[in-house]
NULUMVEX-646623 format. One record per residue (C-alpha): residue number from 0; chain; x, y, z. Coordinates in steps of 0.1 Angstrom, whole numbers. Layout:
BEGIN
<NUM, A, <X, Y, Z>>,
...
! end
This chain:
BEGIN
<0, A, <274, 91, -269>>,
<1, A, <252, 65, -262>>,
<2, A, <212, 77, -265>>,
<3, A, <201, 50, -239>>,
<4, A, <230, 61, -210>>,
<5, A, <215, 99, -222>>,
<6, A, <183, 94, -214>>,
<7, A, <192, 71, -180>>,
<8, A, <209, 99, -167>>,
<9, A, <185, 126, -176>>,
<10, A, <158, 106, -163>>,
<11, A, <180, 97, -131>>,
<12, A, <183, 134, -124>>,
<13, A, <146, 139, -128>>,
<14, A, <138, 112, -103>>,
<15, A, <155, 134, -79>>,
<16, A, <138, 161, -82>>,
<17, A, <106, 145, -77>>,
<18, A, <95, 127, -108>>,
<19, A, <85, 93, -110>>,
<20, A, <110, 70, -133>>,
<21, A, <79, 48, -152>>,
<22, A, <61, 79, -165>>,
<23, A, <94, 94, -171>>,
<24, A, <108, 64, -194>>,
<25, A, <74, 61, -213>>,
<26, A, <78, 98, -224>>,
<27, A, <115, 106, -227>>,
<28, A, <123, 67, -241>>,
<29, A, <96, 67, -270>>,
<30, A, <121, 85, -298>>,
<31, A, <145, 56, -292>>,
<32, A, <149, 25, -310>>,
<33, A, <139, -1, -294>>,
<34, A, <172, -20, -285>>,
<35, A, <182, 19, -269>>,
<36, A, <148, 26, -247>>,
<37, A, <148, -12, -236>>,
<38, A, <187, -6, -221>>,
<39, A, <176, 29, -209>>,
<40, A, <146, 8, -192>>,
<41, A, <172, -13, -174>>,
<42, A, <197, 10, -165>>,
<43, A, <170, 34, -147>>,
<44, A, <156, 8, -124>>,
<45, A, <188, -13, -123>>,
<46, A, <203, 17, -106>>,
<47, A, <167, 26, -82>>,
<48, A, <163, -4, -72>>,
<49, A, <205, -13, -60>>,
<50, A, <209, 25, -49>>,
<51, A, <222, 15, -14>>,
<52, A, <243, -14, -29>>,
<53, A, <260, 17, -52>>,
<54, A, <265, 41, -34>>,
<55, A, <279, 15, -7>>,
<56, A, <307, 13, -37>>,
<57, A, <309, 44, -46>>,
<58, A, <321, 56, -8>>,
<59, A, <342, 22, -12>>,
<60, A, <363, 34, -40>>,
<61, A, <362, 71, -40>>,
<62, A, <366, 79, -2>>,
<63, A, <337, 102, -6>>,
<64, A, <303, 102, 10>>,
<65, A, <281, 98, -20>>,
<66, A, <256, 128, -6>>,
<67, A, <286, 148, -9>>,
<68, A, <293, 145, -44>>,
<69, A, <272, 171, -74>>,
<70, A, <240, 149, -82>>,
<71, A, <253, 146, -119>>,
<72, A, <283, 129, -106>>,
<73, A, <262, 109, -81>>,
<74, A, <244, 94, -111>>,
<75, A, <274, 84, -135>>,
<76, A, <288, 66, -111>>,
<77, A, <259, 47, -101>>,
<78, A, <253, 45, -136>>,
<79, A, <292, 33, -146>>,
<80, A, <288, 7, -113>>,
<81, A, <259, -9, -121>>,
<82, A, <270, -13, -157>>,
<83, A, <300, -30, -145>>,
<84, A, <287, -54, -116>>,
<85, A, <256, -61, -133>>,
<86, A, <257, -64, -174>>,
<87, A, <277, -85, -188>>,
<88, A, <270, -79, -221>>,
<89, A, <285, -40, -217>>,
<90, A, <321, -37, -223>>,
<91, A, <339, -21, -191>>,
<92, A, <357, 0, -209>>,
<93, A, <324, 14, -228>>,
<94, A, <308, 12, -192>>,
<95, A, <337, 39, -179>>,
<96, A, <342, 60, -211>>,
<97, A, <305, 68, -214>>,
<98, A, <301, 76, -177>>,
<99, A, <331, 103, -178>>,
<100, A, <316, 116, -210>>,
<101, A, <281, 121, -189>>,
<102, A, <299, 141, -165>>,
<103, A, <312, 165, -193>>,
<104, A, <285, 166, -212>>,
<105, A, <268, 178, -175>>,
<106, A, <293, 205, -174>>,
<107, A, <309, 185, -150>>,
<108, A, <344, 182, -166>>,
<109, A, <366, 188, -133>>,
<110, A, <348, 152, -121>>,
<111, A, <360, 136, -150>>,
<112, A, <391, 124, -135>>,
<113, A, <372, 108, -101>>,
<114, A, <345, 92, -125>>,
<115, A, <375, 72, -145>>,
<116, A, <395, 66, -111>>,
<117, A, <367, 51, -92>>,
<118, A, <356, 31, -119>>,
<119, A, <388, 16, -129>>,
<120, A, <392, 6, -97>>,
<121, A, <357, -13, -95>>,
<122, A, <365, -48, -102>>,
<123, A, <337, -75, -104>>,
<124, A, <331, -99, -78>>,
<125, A, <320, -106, -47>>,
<126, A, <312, -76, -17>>,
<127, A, <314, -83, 22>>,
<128, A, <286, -59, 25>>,
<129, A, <284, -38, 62>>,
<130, A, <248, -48, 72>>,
<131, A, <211, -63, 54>>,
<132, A, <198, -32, 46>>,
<133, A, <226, -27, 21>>,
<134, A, <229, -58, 9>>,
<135, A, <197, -63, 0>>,
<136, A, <197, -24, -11>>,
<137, A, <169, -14, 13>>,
<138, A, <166, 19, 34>>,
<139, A, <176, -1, 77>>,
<140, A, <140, 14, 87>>,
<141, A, <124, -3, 65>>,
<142, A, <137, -35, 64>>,
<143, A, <136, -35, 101>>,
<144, A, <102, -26, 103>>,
<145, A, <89, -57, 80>>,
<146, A, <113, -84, 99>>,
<147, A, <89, -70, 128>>,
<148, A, <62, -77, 110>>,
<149, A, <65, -106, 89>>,
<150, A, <98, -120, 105>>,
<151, A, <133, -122, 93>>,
<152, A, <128, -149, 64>>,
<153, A, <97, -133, 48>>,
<154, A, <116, -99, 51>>,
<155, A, <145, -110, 33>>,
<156, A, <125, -126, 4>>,
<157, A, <102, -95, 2>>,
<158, A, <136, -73, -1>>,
<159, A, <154, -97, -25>>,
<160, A, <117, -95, -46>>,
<161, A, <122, -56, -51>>,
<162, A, <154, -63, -64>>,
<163, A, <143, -79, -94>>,
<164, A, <127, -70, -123>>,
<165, A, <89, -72, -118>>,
<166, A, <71, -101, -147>>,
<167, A, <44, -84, -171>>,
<168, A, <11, -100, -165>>,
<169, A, <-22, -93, -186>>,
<170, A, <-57, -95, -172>>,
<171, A, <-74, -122, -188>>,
<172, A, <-104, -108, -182>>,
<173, A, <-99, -74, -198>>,
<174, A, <-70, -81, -217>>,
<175, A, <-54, -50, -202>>,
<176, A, <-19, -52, -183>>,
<177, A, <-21, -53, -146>>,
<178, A, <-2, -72, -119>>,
<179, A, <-8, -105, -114>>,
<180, A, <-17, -98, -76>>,
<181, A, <-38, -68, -85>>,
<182, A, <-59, -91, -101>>,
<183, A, <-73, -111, -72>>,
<184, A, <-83, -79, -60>>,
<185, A, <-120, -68, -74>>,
<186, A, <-129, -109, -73>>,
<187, A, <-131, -107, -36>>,
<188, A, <-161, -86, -40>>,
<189, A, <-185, -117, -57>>,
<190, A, <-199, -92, -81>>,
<191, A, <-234, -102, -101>>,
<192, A, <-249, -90, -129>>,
<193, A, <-269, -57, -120>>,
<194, A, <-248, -49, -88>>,
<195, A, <-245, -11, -82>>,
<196, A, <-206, -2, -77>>,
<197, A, <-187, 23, -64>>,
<198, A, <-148, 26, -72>>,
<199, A, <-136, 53, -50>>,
<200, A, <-101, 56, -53>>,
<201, A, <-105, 43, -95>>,
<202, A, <-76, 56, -116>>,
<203, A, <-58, 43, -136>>,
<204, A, <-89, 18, -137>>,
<205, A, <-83, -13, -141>>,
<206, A, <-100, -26, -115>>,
<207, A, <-131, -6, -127>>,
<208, A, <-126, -25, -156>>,
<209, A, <-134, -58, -140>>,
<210, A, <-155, -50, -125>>,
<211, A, <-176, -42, -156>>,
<212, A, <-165, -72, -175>>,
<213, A, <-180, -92, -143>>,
<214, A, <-216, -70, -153>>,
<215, A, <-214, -42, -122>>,
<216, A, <-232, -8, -129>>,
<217, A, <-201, 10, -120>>,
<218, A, <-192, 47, -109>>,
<219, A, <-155, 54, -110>>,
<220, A, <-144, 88, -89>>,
<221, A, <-110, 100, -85>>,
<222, A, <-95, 136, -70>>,
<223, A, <-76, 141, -100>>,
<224, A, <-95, 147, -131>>,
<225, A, <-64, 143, -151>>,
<226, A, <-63, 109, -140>>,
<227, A, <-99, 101, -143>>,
<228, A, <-105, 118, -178>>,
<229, A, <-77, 91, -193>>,
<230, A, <-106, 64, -178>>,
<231, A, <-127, 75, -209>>,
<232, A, <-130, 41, -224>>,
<233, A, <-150, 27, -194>>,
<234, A, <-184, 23, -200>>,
<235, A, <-193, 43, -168>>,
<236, A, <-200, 77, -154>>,
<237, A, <-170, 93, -137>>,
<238, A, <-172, 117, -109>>,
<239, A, <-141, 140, -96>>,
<240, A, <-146, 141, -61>>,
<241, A, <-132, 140, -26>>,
<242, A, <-136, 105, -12>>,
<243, A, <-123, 117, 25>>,
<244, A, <-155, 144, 27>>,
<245, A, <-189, 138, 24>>,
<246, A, <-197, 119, -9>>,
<247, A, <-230, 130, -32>>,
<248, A, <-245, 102, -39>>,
<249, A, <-277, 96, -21>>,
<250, A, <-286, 59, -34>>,
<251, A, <-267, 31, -17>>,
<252, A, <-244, 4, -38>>,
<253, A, <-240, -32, -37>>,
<254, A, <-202, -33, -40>>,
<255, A, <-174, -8, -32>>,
<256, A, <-140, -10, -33>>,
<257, A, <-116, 15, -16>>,
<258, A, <-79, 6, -34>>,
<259, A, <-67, 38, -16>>,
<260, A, <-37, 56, -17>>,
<261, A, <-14, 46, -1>>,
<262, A, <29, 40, 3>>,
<263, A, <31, 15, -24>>,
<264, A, <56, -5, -2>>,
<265, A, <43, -37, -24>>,
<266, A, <55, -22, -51>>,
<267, A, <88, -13, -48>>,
<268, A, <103, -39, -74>>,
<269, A, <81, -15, -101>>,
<270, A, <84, 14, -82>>,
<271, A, <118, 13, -65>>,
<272, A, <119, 55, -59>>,
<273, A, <94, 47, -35>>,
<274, A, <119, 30, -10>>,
<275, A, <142, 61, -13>>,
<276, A, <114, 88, -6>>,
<277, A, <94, 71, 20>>,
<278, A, <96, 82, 56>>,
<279, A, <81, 74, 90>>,
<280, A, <60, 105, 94>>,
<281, A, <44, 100, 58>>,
<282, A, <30, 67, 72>>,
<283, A, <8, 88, 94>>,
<284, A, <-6, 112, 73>>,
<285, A, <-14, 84, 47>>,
<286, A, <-34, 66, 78>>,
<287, A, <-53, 94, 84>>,
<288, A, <-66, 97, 49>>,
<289, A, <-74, 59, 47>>,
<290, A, <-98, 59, 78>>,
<291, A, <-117, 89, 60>>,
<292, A, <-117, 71, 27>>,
<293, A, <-131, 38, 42>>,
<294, A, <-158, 59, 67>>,
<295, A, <-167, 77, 40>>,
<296, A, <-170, 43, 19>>,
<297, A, <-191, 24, 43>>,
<298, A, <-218, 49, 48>>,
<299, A, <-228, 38, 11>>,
<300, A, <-229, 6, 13>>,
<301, A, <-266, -11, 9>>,
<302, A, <-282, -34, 32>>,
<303, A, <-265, -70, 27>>,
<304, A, <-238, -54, 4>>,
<305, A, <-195, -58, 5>>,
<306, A, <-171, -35, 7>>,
<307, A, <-131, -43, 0>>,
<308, A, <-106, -26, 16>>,
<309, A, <-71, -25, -3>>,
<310, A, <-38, -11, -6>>,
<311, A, <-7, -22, -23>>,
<312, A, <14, -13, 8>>,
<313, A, <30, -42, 36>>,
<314, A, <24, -15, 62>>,
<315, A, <2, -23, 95>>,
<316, A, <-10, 16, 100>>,
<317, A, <-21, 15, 64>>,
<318, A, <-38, -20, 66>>,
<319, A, <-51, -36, 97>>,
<320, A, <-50, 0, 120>>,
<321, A, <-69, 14, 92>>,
<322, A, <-100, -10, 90>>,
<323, A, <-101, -14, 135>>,
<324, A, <-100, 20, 136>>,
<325, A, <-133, 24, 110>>,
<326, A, <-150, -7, 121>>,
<327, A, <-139, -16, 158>>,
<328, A, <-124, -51, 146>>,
<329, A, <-110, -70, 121>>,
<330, A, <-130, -90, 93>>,
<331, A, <-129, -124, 89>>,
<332, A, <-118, -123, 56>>,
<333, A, <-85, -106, 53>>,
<334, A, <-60, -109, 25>>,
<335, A, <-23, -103, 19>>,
<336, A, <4, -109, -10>>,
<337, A, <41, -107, 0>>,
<338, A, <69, -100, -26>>,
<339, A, <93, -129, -27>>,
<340, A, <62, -157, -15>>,
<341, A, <35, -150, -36>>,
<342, A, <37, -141, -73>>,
<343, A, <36, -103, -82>>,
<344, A, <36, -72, -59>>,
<345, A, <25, -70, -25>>,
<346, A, <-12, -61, -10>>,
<347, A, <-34, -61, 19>>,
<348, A, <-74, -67, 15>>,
<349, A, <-99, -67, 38>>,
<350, A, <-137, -78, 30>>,
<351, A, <-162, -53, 48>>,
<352, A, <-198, -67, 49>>,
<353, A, <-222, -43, 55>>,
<354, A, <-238, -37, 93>>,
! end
């Protein structure tokens, strides 16, 4: 069997359990050759990011309601459509073969037959697909939610955006790889030479990073130590701490930036799990943390200082709602990137002068 379908499918099924596809890939990808771990790459977010397309096509051919089949069959025939609507360069009838040989090797032999049926029958060409969502593969909440927001056009683009495969930008500045969006970031806060800063929310730290390069005396914290101990080649002292309770630090700094957790809705061409996990009600809880972070944040900031405000989410409660709840209005200097206008993925900034 193929090593790169292998390792697609096993990473697949780990994704829904919970895991997270990119850290996933880099670990369970890095025995393959090259050629193998760059199809495995494809076929893992190929199949994330058109979920609703597939499984659209799976009901089409089989009958079935996707949700209704074993997860291991689920996946090979995503796996199997996408093959076959979407790489040209795969030969259909190594596209069906290695799916019904997934299922077996899964211990899945009785779906053996129904994998081969339904993908025989899966000719290329084009779908009359029921509604937006699912043609532009994107859970009907959402997608709603941002043609509220942004309007139908800019909705459409952002969705379209996720479907494609996100371009690989270095950071001139620190030669590290980061979005090309994620860049402007840091900027916004006009660091000089000698400025004090505070990075509150810093792992993985590339923003940190720039922050250096531009001459700040940085501080990077994070909750997770596990995250902040792989910062150990900044050249700054990292604190594990909760930025939502009272923060120990008694001097004041020049510059902080709060990039705080948030839905990654900005992201979901890199992070297309996201999409299929999010709901509603997380939206609130995520809000609630923000406004702490960002409280917690300005209390810090010296006399004539700047604070940014940032998330990589398109989401008002995590954006605008955030900052007029903490500061009774909006700044004048407020930020965004969409997917599908602006190049990379998506964010929100706001700049916070100090009081």
């Amino acid at each position: 069997m193929s090593p790169a379908r292998i390792c697609a499918f096993e990473v697949l099924l780990a994704v829904e359990e919970g895991g997270y596809a990119s850290d996933l890939l880099l670990a369970r990808a890095a025995p393959l050759e090259a050629r193998d771990a760059a199809l495995a790459h494809q076929l893992v977010f190929g199949v994330l990011r058109r979920r609703a397309q597939i499984d659209f096509l799976i009901a089409h051919f089989s009958g079935r309601r996707p949700a209704s089949l074993d997860p291991e069959v689920r996946l090979a025939l995503r796996l199997g459509l996408y093959q076959l609507r979407h790489l040209d360069r795969i030969p259909r009838h190594a596209a069906v073969a290695e799916s019904v040989e997934l299922v077996k090797r899964a211990r899945k032999r009785s779906a053996a037959g129904l994998v081969n049926a339904v993908l025989r029958k899966a000719e290329p060409g084009p779908i009359a697909w029921p509604d937006r969502a699912t043609e532009w593969s994107m859970p009907a909440w959402l997608l709603e939610r941002w043609e509220r927001l942004y309007g139908l056009e800019a909705a459409a683009a952002a969705a379209r955006a996720a479907l494609e495969e996100p371009e690989t930008s270095l950071n001139p500045v620190t030669g590290s790889r980061q979005d090309i969006g994620a860049q402007t970031v840091v900027p916004l806060l006009e660091i000089q030479p000698g400025h004090t800063y505070l990075d509150l929310c810093a792992a993985p730290g590339n923003k940190t990073a720039q922050a250096i390069a531009a001459g700040a005396r940085a501080i990077a914290c994070d909750r997770n130590w596990k995250r902040l101990r792989a910062l150990a080649d900044l050249n700054c002292p990292r604190v594990v701490l909760d930025g939502t309770l009272s923060l120990p630090f008694h001097a004041r700094f020049d510059r902080i930036l709060v990039d705080a957790p948030c839905s990654g809705t900005g992201t979901l061409a890199r992070n297309p799990e996201i999409k299929w996990r999010l709901q509603p009600s997380k939206l609130e809880s995520l809000h609630a943390t923000q406004v702490r972070l960002l409280a917690s944040a300005r209390e810090l900031l010296a006399p004539g200082g700047k604070l940014v405000y940032s998330t990589c989410s398109l989401e008002a409660e995590e954006n605008e709602d955030v900052v007029r709840e903490v500061i009774g209005n909006l700044p004048r200097d407020l930020w965004r990137r969409l997917p599908g206008r602006d190049a990379g993925d998506g964010f929100f900034a706001a700049v916070i002068p100090s009081e």
